[in-house]
C-alpha positions in Angstrom: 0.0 0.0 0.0 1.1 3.7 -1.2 0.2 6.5 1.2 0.1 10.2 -0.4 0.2 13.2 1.5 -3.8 14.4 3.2 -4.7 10.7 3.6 -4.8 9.7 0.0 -4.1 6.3 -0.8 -3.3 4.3 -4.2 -3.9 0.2 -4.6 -3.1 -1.3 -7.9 -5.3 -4.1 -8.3 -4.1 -5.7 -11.9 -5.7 -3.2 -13.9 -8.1 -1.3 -11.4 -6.8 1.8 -9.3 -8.2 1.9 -6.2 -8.2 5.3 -4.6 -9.5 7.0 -1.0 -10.3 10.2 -0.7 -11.6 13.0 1.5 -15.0 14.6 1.0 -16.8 16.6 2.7 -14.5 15.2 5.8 -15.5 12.0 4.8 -13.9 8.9 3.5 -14.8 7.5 -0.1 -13.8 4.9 -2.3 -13.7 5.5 -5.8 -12.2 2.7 -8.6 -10.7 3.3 -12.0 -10.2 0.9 -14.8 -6.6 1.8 -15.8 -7.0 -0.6 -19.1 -9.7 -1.5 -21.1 -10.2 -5.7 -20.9 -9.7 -7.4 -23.8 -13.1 -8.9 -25.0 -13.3 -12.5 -25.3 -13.5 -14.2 -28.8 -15.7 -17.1 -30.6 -14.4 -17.8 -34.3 -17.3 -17.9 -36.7 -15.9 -20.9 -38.7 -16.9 -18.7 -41.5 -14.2 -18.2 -43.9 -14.1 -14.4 -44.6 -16.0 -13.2 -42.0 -13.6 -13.6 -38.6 -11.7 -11.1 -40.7 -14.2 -8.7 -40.4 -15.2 -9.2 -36.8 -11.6 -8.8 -35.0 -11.1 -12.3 -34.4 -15.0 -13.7 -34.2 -18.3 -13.3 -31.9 -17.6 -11.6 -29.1 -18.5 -13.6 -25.9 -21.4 -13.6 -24.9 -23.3 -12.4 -27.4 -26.6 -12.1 -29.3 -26.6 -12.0 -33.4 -29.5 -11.1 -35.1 -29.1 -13.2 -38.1 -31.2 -11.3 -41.1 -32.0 -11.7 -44.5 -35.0 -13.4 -47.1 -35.3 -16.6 -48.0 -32.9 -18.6 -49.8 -30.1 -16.4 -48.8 -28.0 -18.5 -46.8 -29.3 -18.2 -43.1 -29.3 -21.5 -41.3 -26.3 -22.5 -43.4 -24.2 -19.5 -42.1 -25.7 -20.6 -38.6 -25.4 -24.4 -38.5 -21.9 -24.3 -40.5 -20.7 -22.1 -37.1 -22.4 -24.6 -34.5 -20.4 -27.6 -36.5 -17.4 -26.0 -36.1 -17.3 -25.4 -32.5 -18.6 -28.8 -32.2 -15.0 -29.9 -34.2 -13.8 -27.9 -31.0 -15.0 -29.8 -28.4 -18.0 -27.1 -27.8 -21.5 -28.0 -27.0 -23.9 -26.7 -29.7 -27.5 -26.0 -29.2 -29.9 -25.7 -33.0 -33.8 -25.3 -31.5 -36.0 -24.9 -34.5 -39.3 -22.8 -33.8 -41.4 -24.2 -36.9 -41.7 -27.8 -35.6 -40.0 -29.9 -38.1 -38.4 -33.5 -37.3 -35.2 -33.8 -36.5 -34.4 -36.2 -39.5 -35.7 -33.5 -41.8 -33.0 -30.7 -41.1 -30.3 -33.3 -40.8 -30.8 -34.2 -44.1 -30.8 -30.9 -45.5 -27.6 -30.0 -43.7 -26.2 -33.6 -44.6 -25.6 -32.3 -48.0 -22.7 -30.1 -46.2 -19.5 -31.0 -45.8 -19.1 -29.0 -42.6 -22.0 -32.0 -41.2 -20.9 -34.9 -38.5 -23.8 -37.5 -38.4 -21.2 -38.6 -35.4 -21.0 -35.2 -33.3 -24.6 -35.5 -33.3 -24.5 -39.2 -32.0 -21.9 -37.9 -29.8 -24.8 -35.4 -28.6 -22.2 -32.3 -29.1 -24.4 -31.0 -30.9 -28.5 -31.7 -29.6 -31.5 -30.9 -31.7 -34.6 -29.3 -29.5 -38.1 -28.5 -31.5 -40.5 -25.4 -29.5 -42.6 -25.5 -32.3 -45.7 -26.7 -30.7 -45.5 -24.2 -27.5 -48.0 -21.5 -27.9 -47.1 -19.7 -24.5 -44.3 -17.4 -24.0 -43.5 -18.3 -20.1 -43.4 -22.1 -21.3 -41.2 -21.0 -24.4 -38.9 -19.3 -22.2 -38.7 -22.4 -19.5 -37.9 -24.8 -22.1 -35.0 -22.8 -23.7 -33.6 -21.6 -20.4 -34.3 -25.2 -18.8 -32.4 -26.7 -21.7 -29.9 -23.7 -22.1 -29.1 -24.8 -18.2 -28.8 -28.4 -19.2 -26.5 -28.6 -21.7 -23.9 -25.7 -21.4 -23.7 -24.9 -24.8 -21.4 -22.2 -25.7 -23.2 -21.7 -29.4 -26.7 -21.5 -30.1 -29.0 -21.2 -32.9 -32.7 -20.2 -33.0 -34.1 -21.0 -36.2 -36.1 -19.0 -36.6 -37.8 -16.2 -34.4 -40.7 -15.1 -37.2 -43.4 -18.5 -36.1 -42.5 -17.1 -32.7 -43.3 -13.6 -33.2 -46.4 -14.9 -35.1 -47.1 -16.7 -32.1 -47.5 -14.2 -29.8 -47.2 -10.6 -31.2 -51.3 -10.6 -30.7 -50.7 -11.2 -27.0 -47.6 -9.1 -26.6 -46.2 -11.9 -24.8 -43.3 -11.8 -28.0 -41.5 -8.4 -26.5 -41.3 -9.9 -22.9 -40.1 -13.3 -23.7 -37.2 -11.7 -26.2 -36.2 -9.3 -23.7 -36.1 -12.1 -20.6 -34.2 -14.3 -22.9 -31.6 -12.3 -24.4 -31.1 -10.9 -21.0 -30.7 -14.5 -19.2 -28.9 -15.5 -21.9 -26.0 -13.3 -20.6 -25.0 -14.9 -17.5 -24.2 -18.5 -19.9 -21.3 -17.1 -21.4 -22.3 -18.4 -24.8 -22.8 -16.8 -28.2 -26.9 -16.9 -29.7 -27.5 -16.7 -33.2 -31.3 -15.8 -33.7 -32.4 -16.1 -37.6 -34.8 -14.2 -38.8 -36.7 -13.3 -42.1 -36.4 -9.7 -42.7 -35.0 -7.4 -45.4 -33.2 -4.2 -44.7 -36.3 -2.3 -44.6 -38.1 -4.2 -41.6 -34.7 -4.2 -39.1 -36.1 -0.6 -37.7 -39.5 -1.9 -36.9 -37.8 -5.6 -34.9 -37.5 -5.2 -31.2 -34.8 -7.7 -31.6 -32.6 -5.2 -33.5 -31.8 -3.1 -31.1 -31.9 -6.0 -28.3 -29.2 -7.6 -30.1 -25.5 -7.7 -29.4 -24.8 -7.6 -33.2 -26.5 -7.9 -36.9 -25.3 -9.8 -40.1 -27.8 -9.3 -43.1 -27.4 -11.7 -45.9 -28.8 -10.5 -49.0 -29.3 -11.2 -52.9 -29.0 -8.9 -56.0 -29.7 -9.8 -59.4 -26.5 -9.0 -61.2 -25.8 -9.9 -64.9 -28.8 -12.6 -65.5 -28.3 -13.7 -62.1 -28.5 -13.7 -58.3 -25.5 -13.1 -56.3 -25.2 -12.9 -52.5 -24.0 -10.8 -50.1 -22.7 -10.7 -46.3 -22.9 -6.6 -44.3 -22.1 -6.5 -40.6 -24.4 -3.8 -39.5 -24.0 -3.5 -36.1 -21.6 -5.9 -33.4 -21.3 -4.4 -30.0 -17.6 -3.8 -28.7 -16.1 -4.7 -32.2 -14.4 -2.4 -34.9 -16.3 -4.5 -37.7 -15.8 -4.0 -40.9 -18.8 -2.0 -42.9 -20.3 -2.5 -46.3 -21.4 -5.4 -48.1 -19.2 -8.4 -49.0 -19.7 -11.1 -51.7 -20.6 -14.5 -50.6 -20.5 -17.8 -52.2 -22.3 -21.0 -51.0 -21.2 -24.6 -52.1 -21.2 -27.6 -50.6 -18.4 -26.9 -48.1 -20.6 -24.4 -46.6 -20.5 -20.5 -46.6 -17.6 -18.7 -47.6 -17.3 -14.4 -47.3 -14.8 -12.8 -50.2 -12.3 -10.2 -49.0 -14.3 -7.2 -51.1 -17.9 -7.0 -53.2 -17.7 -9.0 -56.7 
């Protein structure tokens, strides 16, 4: 311990300066963060786009996951759940519209990036809230299963049948606002796919609730449709802005350095 002159002392805790001063002839404690923590990092496992991220997700985290249909949502998602599962991560996919299990796996078995044995394994677990119509059971069966199996990535595919659940009852607002805030204290990134153009971000509750949001989107260029990656938003990250070219093939989804 450091004394100063008039009672002032000086602690350095690692980074935090502790200080005690006089006020009003009495004592206070104040602290300072001397350095600014470095923010923890999940790697995509998409080719392209750690680049633009700093390193990956930051941790935790909530990504709003945007775009229409056909533009390469749930394989952006599920190709970044495989490859923390190749890392020895738990991986949570919980799909909202109530389809078997079998049926995704064999869409995504067309992927290279797909491991019929990490799902034997059970790295990565399948859970289906398609048929709960109540926003205080939707959020105990996440959180219950959130609390179960530790997963450090998660995918919600996708929030619209939700929101067409229960926007009447305005049951949709509460639930995303007490589960993006639980989600927090798990340490764990949260991808939440939705269908929505650029237009209809302003108007989601989720967009602004959200830690971060990636848009995939198409443009018909030349006779055809390409695809394209922006980082809109990602909380304590120096992200690269503007659109990027993506391509999708059967080793997943790939982000170019620059638009094509």
């Amino acid at each position: 311990m450091e004394e100063a002159g008039g009672g002032d002392f000086k602690i350095n805790i690692t980074d935090i300066l502790i200080q005690k001063i006089k006020i009003n002839g009495e004592w206070k404690i104040r602290g300072k963060l001397l350095k600014m923590i470095p923010i923890e990092r999940l790697g995509s496992g998409i080719p392209g786009l750690d680049e633009m991220l700093e390193g990956g997700f930051p941790i935790p985290s909530t990504i709003l996951l945007s775009g229409e249909p056909g533009t390469g949502k749930t394989t952006l998602a599920v190709q970044s759940l495989f490859h923390g599962a190749r890392q020895k991560e738990i991986g949570l996919y919980i799909t909202a519209v109530s389809e078997p299990g079998w049926v995704i796996q064999k869409f995504l078995s067309q992927y290279d990036f797909y491991s019929q044995k990490l799902i034997e394994s059970e790295v990565v677990q399948f859970l289906d809230i398609g048929r709960i119509k109540d926003g205080e059971k939707i959020l105990a069966k996440l959180l219950g299963n959130i609390e179960r199996f530790q997963p450090k990535r998660i995918v919600i595919d996708s929030i619209n049948p939700i929101r067409s659940r229960l926007e009447d009852t305005g049951e949709y607002r509460e639930l995303m606002y007490d589960l993006l805030s639980s989600l927090k204290g798990y340490g764990c990134v949260t991808i939440l796919i939705c269908e929505a153009s650029y237009s209809d971000l302003p108007k989601l509750s989720e967009a602004y609730l959200s830690d971060g949001i990636i848009v995939l989107s198409y443009r018909e260029m030349e006779g055809s449709r390409k695809k394209y990656l922006e980082v809109l938003k990602m909380r304590g990250t120096d992200h690269t802005t503007g659109m990027r070219s993506v391509n999708i093939s059967k080793k997943g989804l790939l982000v170019y350095p620059e638009l094509r």
